[in-house]
C-alpha positions in Angstrom: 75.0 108.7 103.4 76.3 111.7 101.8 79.9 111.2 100.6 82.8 113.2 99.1 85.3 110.8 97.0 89.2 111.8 96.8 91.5 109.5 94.6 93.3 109.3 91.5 94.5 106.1 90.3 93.2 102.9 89.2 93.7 101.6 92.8 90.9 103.9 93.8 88.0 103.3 91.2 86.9 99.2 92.3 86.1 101.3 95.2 84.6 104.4 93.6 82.4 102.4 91.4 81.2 100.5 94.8 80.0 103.3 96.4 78.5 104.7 93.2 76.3 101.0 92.8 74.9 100.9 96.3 71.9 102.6 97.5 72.4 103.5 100.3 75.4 106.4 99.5 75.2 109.5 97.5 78.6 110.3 96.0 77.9 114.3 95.8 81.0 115.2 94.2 84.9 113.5 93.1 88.2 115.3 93.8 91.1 114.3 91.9 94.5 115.5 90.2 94.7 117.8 87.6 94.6 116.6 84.4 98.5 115.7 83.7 100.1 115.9 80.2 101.3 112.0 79.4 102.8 110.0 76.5 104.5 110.7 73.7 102.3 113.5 72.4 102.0 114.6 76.3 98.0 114.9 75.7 96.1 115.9 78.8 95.8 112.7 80.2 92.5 112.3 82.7 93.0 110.6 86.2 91.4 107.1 86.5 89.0 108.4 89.1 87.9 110.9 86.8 87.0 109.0 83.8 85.1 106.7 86.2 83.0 110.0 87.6 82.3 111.8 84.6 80.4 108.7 83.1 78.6 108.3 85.9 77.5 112.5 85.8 79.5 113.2 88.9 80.9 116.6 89.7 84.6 116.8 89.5 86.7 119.2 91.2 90.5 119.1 90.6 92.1 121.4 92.8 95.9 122.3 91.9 96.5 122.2 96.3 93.7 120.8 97.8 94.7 123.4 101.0 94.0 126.3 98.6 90.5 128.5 99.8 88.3 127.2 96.9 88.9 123.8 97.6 87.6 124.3 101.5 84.8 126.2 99.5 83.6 123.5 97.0 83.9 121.0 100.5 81.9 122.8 102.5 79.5 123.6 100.4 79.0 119.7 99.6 78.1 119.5 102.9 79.4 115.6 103.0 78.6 113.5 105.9 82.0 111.2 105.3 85.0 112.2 102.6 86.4 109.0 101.5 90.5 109.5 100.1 92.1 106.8 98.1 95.6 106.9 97.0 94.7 111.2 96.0 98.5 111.9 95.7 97.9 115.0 98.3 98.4 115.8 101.7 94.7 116.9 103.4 95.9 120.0 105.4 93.9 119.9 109.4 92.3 122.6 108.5 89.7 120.4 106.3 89.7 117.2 108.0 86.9 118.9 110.9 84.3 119.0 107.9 82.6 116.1 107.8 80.7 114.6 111.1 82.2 111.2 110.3 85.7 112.1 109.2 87.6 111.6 106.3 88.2 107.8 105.8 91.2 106.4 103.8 91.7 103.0 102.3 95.5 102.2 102.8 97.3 99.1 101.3 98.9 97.6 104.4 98.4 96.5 107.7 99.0 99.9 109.6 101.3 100.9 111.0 103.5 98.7 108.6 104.4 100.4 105.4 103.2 103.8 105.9 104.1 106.2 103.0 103.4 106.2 99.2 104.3 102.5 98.1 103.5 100.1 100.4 102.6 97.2 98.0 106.1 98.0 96.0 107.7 98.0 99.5 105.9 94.8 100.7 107.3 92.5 97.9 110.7 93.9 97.8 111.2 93.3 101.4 110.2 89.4 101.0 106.9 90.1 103.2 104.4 86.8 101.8 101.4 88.6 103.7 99.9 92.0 103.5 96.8 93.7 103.6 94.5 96.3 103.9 93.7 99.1 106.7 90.9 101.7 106.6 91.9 104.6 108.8 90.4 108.2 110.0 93.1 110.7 108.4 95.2 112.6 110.7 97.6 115.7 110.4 99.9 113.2 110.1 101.6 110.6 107.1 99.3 107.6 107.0 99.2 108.0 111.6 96.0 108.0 112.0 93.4 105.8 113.9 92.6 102.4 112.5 89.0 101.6 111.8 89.5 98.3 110.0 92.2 95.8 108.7 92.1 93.0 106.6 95.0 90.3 105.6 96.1 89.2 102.2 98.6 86.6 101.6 101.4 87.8 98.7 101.3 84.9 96.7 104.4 83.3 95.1 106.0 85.3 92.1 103.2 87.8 92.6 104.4 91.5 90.9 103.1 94.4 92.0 100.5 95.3 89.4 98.9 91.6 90.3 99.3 92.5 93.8 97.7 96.3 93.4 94.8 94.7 91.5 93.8 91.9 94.1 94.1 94.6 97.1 91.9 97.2 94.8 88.8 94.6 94.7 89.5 93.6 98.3 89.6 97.1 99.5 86.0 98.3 97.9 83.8 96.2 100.6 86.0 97.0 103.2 85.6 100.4 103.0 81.4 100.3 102.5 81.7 97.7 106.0 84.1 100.4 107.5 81.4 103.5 106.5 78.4 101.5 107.4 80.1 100.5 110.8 80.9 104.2 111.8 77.2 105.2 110.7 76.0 102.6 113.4 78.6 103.4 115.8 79.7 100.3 115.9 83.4 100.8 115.1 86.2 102.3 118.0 88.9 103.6 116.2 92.1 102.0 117.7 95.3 104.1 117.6 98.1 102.9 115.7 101.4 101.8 118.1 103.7 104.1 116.2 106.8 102.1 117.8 105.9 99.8 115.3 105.9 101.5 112.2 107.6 101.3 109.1 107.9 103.2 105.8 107.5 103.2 102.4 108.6 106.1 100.5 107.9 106.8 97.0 109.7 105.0 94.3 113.3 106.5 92.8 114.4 105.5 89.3 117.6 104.6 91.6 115.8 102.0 93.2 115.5 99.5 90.5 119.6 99.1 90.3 120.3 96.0 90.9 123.0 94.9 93.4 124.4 91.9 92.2 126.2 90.9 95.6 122.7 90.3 96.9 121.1 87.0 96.5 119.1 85.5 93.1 116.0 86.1 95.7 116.4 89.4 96.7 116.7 90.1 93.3 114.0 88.6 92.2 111.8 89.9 94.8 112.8 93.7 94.0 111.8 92.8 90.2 108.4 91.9 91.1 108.0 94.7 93.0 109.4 97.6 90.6 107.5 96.2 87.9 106.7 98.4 85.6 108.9 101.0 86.9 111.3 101.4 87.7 112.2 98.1 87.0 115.3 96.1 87.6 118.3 97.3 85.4 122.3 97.1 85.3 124.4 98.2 82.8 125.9 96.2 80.0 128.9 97.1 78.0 128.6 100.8 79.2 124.6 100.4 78.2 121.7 100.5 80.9 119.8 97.1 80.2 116.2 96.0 82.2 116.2 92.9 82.8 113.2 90.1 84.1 114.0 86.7 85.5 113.9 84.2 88.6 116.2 82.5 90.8 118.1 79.4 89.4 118.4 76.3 91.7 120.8 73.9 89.9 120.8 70.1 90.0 123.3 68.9 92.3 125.5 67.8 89.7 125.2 70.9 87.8 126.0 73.0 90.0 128.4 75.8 88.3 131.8 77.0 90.1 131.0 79.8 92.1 131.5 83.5 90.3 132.0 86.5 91.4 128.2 89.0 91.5 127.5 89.3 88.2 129.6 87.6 86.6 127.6 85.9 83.2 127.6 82.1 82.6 125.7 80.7 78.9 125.3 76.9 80.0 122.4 74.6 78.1 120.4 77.6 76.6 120.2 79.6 80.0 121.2 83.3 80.5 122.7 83.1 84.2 123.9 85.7 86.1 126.1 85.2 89.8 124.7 86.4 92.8 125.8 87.2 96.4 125.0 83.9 99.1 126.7 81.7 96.0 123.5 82.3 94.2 122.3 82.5 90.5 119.7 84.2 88.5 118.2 83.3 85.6 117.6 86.0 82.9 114.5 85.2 80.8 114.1 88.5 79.3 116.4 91.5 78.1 115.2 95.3 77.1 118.4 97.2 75.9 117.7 100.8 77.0 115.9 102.8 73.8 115.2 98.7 72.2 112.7 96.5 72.2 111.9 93.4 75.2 113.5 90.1 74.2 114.3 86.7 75.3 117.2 86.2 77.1 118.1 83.3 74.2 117.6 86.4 71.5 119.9 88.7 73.6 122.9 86.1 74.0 122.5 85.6 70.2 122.3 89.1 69.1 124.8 90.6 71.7 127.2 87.2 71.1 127.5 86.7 74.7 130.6 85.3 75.8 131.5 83.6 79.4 133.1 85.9 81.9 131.5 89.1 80.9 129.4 91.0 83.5 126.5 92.6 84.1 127.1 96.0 86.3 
């Protein structure tokens, strides 16, 4: 089968490097991002997807708008029997999606129509879900609407952060997507549409996300640090300083239990950083990063910032 391959991140390349391995598909060409200046020298920093193609001597076309003329040029001279999109970071205008006799196929990381949007697996953990998945879809004119093809269910496991979560659902996704091609080939798949009474969203990430609310519970807290991990994070700010901080609910011993606090409120007690919490709950602060400083323990950050009872975290 002849196949197009759109994608850009890490997510994508498990499933890249899958269709690359197997006989039966010919990946004729890769689309991706442009090139994007990163770190602190801001050198022109190749996509994932990219790296993955050009060692295997694939052709790479990086459209600046994939809706531009030479993009529907380069497609349709590729002549692909199937375009297979992956986390590519653009919208496919409708003009395009007519192309190939099998459609374009996209791996998304949820059970559709749950999560639609750009950060499901972020959006999964922070909303306390412990079972996601996968959904392979024919794309649509519309955001992540289109008919399902094939789903498959992960459980979230315990503590799991995003990144740990991402990675899992990556492998997972790569046969699911050659079972999804190979079904439509034999006709064997009938795309169901998606009950859009039923969906719900999952917008890209905002730095403004990772504030933490201290009125919620140690849980939710928790929850929204695994799943903004690495960014944005979960911060609050510290004698007029924005601090990131990691940790995990704290369940005291009955006869341990501290007074309650008001959220946010700090408590030192036996080597633990604690920190109040709405429901009368408490969090437990392993590690501190002082904006512009280094990550350190929590046991470090009470001794260098001389901590005191009483004081807060914003």
């Amino acid at each position: 089968m002849r196949l197009l391959f759109c994608g850009t991140p890490e997510f994508a390349v498990p499933s890249l490097r899958a269709l690359l391995s197997d006989p039966r598909f010919h990946v004729a060409g890769v689309i991706t991002q442009p090139d994007r200046p990163r770190g602190r020298g801001l050198e022109s920093g190749q996509s994932a997807v990219k790296q993955v193609a050009a060692v295997a001597g694939v052709e790479v076309f990086q459209p600046l708008k994939i809706r531009a003329p030479e993009a529907r040029e380069w497609i349709a001279r590729k002549a692909p029997e199937a375009v297979v999109l992956i986390a590519y970071g653009q919208i496919v205008p409708a003009a395009l999606l007519s192309f190939p006799r099998l459609g374009w196929i996209n791996l998304h990381a949820s059970l559709l129509p749950k999560y639609r949007g750009a950060a499901p697996i972020a959006w999964a953990i922070a909303n306390g879900e412990i079972r996601t998945g996968l959904t392979t879809m024919q794309i649509d004119a519309g955001m992540d609407t289109g008919a399902v093809l094939l789903r498959r269910q992960l459980e979230i496991a315990a503590g799991e952060t995003a990144p740990e979560l991402s990675t899992r659902l990556a492998q997972a996704g790569a046969p699911l997507v050659i079972e999804t091609l190979l079904g439509l080939e034999r006709g064997a798949l009938i795309p169901q549409p998606q009950d859009h009474a039923q969906a719900t969203y999952a917008p890209l990430l905002k730095r403004e996300d990772g504030r933490i609310s201290w009125a919620s519970s140690a849980n939710r807290i928790f929850n929204r640090m695994r799943a903004f991990a690495p960014w944005p994070g979960a911060y609050a700010q510290f004698r007029d300083a924005r601090v990131q901080l990691w940790g995990r609910p704290w369940t005291p011993a009955q006869a341990g239990a501290p007074a309650p606090a008001p959220p946010g409120v700090i408590l030192v007690a036996d080597g633990l950083l604690l920190v109040a919490c709405g429901e009368a709950t408490w969090l437990q602060v392993t590690d501190v990063q002082p904006e512009g400083r280094r990550r350190v323990t929590a046991r470090e950050f009470v001794s260098g910032a001389r901590l005191t009872n009483g004081e807060r975290f914003e």
